[in-house]
Each structure stands twice: as structure tokens, then as C-alpha cells.
MDAnalysis code that builds the backbone (N, CA, C; Angstrom):
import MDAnalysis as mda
import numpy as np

u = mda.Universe.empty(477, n_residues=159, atom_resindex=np.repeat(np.arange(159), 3), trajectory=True)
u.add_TopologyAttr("name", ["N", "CA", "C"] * 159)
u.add_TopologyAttr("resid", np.arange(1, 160))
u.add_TopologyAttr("resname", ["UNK", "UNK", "UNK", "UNK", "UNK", "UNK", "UNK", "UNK", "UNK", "UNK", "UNK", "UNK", "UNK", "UNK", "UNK", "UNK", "UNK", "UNK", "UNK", "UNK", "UNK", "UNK", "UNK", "UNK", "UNK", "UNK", "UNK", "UNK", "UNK", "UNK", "UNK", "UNK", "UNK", "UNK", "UNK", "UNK", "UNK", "UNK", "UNK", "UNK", "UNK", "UNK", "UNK", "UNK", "UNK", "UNK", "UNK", "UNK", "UNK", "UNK", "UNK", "UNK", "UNK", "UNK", "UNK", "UNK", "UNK", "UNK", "UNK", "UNK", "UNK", "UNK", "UNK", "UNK", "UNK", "UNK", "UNK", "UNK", "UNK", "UNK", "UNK", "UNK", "UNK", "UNK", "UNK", "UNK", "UNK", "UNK", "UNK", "UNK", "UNK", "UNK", "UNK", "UNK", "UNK", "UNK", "UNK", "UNK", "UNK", "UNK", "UNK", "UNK", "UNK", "UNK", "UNK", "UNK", "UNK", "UNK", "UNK", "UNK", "UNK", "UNK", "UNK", "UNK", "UNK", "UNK", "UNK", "UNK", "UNK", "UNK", "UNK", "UNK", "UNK", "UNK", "UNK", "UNK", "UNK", "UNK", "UNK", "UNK", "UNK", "UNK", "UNK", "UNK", "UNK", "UNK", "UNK", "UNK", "UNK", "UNK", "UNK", "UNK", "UNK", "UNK", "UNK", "UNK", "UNK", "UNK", "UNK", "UNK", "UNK", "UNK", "UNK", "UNK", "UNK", "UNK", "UNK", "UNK", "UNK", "UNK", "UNK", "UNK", "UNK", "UNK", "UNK", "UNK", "UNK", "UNK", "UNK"])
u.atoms.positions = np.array([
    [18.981, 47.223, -58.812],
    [18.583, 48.414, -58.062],
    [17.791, 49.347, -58.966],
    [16.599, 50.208, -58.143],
    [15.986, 51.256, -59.282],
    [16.762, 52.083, -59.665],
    [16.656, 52.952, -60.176],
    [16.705, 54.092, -60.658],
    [16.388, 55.315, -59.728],
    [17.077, 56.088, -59.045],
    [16.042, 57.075, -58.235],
    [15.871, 57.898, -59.016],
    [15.871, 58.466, -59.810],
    [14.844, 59.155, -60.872],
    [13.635, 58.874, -61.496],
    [13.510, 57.419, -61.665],
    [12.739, 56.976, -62.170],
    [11.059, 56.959, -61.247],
    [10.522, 58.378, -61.777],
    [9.806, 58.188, -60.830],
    [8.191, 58.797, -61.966],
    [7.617, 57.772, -61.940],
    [6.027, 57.898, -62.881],
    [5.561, 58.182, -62.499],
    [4.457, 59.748, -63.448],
    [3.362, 60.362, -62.305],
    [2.213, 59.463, -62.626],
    [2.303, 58.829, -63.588],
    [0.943, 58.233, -63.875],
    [1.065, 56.705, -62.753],
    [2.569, 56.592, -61.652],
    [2.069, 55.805, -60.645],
    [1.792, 56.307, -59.166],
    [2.080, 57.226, -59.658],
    [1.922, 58.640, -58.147],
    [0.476, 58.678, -58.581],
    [-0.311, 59.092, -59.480],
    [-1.669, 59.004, -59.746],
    [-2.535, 57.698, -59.002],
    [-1.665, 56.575, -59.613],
    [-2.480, 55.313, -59.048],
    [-2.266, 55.256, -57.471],
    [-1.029, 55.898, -56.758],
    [-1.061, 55.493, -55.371],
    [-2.296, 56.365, -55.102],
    [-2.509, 57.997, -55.302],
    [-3.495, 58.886, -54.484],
    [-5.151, 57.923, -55.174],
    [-5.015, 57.398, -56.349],
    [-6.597, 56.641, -56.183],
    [-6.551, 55.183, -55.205],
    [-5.674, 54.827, -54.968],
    [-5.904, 53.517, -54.064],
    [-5.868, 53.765, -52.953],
    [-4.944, 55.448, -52.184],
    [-5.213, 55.408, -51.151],
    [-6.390, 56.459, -50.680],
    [-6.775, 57.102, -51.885],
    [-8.223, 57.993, -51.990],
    [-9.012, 56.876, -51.372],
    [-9.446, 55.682, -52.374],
    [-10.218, 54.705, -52.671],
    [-10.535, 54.539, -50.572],
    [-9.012, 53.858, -49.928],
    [-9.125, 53.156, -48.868],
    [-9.587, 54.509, -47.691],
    [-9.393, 55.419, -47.885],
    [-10.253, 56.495, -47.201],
    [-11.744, 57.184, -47.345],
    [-12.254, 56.673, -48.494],
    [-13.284, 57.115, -48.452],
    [-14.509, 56.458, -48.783],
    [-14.208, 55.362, -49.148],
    [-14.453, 53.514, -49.104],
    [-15.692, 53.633, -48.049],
    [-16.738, 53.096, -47.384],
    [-17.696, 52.507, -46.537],
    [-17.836, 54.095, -45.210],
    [-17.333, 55.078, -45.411],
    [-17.503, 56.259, -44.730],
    [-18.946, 56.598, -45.124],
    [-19.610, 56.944, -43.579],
    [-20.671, 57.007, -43.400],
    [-21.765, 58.417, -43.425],
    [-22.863, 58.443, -44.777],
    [-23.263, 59.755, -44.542],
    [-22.888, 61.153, -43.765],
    [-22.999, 60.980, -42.406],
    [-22.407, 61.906, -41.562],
    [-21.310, 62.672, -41.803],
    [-20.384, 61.463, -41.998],
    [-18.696, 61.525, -42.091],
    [-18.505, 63.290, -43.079],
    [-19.554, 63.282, -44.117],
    [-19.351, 64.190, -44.940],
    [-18.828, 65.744, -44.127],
    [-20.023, 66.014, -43.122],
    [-20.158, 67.657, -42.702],
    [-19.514, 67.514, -41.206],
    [-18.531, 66.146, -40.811],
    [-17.816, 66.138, -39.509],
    [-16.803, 67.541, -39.279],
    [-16.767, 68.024, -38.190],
    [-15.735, 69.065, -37.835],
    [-15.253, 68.354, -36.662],
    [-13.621, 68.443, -36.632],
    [-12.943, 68.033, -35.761],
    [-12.509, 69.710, -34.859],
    [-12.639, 70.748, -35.729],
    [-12.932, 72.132, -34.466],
    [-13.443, 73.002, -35.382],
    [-13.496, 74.065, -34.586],
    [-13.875, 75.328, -34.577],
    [-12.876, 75.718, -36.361],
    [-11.854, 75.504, -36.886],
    [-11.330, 76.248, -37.789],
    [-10.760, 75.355, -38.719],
    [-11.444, 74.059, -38.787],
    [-11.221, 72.886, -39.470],
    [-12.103, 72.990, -40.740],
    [-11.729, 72.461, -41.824],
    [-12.538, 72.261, -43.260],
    [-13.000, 70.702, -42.910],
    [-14.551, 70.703, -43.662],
    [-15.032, 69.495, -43.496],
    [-14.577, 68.627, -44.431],
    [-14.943, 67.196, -44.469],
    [-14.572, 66.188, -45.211],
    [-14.580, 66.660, -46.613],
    [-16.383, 66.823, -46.805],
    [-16.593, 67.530, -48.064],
    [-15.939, 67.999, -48.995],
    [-15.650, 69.147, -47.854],
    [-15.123, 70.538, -48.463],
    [-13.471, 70.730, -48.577],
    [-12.688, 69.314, -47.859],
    [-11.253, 68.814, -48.301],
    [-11.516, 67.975, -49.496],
    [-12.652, 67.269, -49.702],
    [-12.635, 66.658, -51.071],
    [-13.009, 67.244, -51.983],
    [-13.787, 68.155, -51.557],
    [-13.717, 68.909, -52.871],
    [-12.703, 69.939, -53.521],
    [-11.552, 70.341, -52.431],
    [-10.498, 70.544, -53.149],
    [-9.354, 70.004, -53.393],
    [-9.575, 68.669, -53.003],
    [-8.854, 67.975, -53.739],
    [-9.371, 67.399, -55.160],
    [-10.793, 67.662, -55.564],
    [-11.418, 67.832, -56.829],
    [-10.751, 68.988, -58.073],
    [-10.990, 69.894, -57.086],
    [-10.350, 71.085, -57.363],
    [-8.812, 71.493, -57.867],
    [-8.032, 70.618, -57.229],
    [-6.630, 70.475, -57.608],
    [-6.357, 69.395, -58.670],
    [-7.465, 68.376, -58.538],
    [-7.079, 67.624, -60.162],
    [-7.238, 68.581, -61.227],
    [-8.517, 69.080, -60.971],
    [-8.999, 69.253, -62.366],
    [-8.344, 70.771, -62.807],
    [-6.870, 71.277, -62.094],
    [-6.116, 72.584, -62.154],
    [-4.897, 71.666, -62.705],
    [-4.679, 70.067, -62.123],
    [-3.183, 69.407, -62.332],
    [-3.776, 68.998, -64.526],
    [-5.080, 68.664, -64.482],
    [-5.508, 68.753, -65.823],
    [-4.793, 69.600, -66.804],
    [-5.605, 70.901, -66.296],
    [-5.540, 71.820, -67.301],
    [-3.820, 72.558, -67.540],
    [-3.109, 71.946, -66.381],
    [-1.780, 72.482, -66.480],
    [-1.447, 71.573, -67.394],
    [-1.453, 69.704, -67.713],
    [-1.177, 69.218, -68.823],
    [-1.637, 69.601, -69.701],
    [-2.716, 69.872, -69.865],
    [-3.648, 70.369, -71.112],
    [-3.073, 71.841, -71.936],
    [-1.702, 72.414, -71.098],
    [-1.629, 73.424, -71.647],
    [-2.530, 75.219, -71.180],
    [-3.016, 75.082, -70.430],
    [-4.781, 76.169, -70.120],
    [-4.559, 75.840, -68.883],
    [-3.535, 75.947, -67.745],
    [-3.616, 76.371, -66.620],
    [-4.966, 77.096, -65.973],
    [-5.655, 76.863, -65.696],
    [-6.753, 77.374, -64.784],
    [-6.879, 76.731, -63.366],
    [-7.257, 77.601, -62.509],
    [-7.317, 77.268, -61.465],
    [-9.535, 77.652, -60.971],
    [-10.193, 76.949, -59.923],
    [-11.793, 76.952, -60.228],
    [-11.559, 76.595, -58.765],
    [-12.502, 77.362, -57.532],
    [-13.479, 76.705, -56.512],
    [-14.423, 76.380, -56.793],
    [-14.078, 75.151, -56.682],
    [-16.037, 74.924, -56.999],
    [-16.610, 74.602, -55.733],
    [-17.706, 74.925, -55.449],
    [-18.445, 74.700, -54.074],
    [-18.748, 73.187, -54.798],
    [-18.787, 72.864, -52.854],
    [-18.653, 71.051, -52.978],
    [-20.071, 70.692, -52.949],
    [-20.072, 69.716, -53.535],
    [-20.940, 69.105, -53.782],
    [-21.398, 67.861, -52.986],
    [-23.353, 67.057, -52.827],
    [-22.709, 66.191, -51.574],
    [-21.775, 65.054, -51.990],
    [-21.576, 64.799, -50.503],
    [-20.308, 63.496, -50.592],
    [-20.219, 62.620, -51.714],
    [-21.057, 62.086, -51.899],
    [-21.025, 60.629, -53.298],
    [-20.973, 61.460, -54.455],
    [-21.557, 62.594, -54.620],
    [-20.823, 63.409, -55.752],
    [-19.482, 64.060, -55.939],
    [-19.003, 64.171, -55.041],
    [-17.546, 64.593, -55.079],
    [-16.944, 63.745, -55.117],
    [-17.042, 62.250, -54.651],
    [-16.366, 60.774, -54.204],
    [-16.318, 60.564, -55.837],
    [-17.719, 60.700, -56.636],
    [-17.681, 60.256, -58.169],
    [-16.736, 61.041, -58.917],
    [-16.492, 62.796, -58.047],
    [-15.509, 63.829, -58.861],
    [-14.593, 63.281, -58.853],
    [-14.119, 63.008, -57.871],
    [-12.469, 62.674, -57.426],
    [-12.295, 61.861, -58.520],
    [-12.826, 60.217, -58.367],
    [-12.021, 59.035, -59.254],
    [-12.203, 59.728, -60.490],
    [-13.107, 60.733, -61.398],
    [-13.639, 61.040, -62.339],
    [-12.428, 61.226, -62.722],
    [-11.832, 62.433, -61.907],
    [-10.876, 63.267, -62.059],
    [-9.739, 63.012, -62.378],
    [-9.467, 62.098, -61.509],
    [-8.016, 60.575, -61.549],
    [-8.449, 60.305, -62.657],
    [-9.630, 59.459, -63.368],
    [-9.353, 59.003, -64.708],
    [-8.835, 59.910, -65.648],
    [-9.340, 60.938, -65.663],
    [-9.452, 62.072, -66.903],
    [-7.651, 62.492, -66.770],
    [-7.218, 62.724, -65.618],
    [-5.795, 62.809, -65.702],
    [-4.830, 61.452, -65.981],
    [-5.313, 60.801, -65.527],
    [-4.465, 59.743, -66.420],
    [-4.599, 59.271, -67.565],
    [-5.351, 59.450, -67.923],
    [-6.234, 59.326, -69.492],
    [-4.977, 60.387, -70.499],
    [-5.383, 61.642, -70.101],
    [-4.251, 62.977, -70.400],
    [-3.118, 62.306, -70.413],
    [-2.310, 62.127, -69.212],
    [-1.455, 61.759, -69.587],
    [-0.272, 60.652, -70.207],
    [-1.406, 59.647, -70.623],
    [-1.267, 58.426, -71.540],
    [-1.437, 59.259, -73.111],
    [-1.793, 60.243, -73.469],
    [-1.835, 60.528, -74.629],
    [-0.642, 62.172, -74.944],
    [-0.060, 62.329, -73.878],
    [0.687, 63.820, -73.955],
    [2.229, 63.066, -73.621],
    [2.702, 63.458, -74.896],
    [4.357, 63.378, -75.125],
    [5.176, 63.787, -74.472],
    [4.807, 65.137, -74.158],
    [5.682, 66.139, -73.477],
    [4.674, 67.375, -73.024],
    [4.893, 67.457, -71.001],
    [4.469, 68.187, -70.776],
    [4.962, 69.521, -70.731],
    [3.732, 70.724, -70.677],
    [4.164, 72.381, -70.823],
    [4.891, 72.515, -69.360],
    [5.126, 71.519, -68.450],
    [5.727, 71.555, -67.128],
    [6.206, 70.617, -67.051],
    [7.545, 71.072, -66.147],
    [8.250, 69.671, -65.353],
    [7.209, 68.675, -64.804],
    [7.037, 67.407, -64.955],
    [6.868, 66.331, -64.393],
    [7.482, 66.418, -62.292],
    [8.589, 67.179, -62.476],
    [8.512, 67.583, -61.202],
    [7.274, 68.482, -60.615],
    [7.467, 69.348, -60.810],
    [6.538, 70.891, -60.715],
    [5.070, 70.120, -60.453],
    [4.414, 69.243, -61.622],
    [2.936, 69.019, -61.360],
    [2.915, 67.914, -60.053],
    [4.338, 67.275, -60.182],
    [4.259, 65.881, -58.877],
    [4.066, 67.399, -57.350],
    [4.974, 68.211, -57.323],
    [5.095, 69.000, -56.386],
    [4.067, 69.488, -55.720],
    [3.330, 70.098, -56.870],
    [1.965, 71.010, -56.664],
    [1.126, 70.362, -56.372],
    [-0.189, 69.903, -57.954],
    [-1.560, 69.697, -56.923],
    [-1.269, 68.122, -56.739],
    [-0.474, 67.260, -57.414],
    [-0.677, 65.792, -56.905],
    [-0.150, 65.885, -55.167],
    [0.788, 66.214, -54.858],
    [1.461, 66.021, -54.080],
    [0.655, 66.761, -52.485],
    [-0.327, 67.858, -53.291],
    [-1.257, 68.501, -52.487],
    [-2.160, 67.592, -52.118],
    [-2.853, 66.888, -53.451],
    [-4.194, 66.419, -53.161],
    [-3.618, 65.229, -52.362],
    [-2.742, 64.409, -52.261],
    [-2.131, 63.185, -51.096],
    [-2.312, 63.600, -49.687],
    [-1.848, 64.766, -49.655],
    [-1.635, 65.602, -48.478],
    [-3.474, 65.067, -48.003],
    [-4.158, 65.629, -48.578],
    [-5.620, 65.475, -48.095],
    [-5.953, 64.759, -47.940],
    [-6.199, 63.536, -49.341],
    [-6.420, 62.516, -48.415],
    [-5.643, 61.873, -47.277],
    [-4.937, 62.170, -46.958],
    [-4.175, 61.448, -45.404],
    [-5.183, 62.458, -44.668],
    [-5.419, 63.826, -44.593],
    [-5.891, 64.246, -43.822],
    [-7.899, 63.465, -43.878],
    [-8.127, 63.635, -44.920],
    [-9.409, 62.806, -44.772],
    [-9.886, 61.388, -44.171],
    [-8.717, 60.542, -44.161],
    [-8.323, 59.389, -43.322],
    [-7.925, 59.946, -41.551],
    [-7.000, 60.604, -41.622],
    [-7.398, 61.291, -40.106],
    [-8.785, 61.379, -39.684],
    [-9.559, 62.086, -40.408],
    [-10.667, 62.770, -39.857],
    [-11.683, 61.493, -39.308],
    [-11.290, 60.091, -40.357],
    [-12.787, 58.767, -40.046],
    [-12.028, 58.739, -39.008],
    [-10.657, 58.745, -38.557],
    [-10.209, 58.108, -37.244],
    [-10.766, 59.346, -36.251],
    [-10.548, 60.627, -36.087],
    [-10.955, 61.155, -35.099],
    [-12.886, 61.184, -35.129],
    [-13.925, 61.276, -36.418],
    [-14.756, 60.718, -36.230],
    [-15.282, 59.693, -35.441],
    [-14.586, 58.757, -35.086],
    [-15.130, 57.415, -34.863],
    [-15.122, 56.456, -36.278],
    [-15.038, 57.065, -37.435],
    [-15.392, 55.816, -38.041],
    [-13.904, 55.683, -39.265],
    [-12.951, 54.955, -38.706],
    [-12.039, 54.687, -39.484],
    [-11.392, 53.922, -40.300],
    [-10.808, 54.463, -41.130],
    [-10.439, 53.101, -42.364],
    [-9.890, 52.065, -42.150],
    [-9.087, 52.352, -41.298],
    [-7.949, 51.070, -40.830],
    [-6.286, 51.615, -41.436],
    [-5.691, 50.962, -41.459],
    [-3.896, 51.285, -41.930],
    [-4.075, 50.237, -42.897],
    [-2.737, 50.011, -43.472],
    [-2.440, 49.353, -44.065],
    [-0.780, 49.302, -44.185],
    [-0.301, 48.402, -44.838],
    [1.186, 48.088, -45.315],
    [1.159, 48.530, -46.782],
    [1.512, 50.019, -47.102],
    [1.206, 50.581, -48.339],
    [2.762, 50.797, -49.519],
    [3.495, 50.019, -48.752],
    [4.517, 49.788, -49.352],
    [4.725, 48.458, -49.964],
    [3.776, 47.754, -49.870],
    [3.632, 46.172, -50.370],
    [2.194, 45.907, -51.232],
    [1.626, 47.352, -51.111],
    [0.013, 47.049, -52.197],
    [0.282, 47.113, -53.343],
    [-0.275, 46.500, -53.861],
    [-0.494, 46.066, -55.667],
    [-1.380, 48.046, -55.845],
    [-0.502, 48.516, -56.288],
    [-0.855, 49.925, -56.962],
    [-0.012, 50.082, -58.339],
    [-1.150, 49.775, -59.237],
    [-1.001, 49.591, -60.721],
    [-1.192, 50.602, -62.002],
    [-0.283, 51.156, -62.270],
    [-0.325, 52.774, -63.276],
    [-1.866, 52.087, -63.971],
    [-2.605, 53.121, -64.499],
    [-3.844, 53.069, -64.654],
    [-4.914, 52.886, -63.902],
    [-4.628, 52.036, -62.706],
    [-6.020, 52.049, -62.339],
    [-5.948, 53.122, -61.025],
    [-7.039, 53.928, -61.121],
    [-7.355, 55.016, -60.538],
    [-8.916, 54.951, -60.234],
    [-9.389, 54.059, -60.243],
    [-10.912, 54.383, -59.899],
    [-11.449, 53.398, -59.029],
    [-12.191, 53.401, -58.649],
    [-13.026, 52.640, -57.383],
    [-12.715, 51.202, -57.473],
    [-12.040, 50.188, -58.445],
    [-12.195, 49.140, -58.740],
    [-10.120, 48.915, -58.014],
    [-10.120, 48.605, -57.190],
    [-9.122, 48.849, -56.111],
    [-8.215, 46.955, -56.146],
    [-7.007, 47.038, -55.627],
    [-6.699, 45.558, -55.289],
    [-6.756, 45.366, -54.055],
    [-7.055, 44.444, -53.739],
    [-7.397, 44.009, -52.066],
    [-6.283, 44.207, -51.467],
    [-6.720, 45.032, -50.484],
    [-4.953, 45.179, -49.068],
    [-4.448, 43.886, -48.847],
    [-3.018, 43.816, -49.001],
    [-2.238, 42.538, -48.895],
    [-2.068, 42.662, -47.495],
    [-1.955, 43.649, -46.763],
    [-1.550, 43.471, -45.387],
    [-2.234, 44.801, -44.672],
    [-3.673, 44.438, -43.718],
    [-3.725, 45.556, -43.035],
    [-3.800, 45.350, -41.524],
    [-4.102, 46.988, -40.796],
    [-3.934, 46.695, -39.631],
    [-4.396, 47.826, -39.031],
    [-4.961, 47.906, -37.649],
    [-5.429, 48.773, -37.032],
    [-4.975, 50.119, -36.687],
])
């Protein structure tokens, strides 16, 4: 049996890039500036703060808490922020002993935020018209380190 404590952010990292990856994967120009209403944030502009929340979950390992809006940038540039971002934090935290925060606290905050989004950015290809598909995400090969576009093939998906 596991451990229920035993819980790695550097594999909480790899789930939000594989399931980043399967949401934003073959999404189509458009997809970027879609509004589903009147008081909705666009694709974009959810990826870009979920850009935004890595690079704050960074600087909280790093010691230099800062928090930055950055106006988004287009889609394939923010798509390059994101995994960027995933690397650079897992990178961090393959080389930091001990963080200036609970390992809880950073899972809580922006990782646990930026998940939040992408599910909502996967909503949005489905109410778009153009959607990712599901998957069986309790049986994918999601491997501490890899965080960037170079993904393992869905063992089991579905509509």
C-alpha cells in the first residue's frame, strides 16, 4: 500500500504538463480569443495566468516571492510560456533541498490553481466546438520530469 503522504510536487508538476499538453495540443488559431460569455476570460488570457502562477510558484521556491500580470501574449507564445515554465520549475526543484514553504502551501496555491485552469481550458475546446477528448488519467504514464510537449501516448481515451 502507498503511503498517503507521500505525495511529489515534482509529480503534481508532471500531471499539470501532460494534462496542459492534452488540452492545448492541435487547438485551433481561433480557439485563442473564444468567449463562452459576456464575463468569461479567454483561452489566452487563462493561459496566461496560468503562466503567471508558475512563474510566482518559481519565485516562491527561489526564495523572492513575487507575484507579475503579464499581458498575454499570442497563443503559441504562451503555449511555449507554459511548458517553459513547467521546465524551469522542475528544474528548481530538482536542485532545492528545502523549501522557504511547505510543499503543502505551494501544492495548494499556484500548482493546484494553475490545474484548476487547465480543466477549465479543456472545457472551453469542448464548448468551442473543438475538443480534446477525455481520457483515463488515472492509468497515464505521467513521469516526474517530463513536463514539456514531448508527452506519453494516452493509454486509454474516450469521448
Amino acid at each position: 500500500m502507498a503511503n498517503p503522504n507521500d505525495i511529489s510536487l515534482r509529480h503534481a508538476l508532471a500531471t499539470l504538463g501532460y494534462r496542459g499538453n492534452r488540452a492545448l495540443r492541435g487547438a485551433p488559431a481561433e480557439f485563442a480569443e473564444f468567449k463562452a460569455g459576456t464575463t468569461t476570460r479567454t483561452p489566452v488570457a487563462i493561459l496566461a495566468h496560468v503562466g503567471d502562477l508558475l512563474d510566482w510558484a518559481l519565485s516562491i521556491v527561489s526564495g523572492k516571492q513575487a507575484w507579475n500580470n503579464a499581458k498575454p501574449l499570442p497563443w503559441d507564445q504562451e503555449v511555449a510560456r507554459f511548458f517553459t515554465a513547467l521546465e524551469a520549475l522542475d528544474r528548481r526543484l530538482t536542485t532545492t533541498e528545502t523549501l522557504p514553504c511547505s510543499a503543502n502551501q505551494l501544492f495548494q496555491g499556484p500548482m493546484a490553481d494553475a490545474l484548476t485552469h487547465i480543466g477549465q481550458i479543456s472545457m472551453l475546446r469542448r464548448l468551442s466546438g473543438h475538443p480534446a477528448g477525455g481520457e483515463n488519467f488515472f492509468i497515464a504514464e505521467i513521469t516526474e520530469g517530463r513536463v514539456g510537449t514531448d508527452q506519453a501516448k494516452p493509454i486509454r481515451e474516450f469521448d
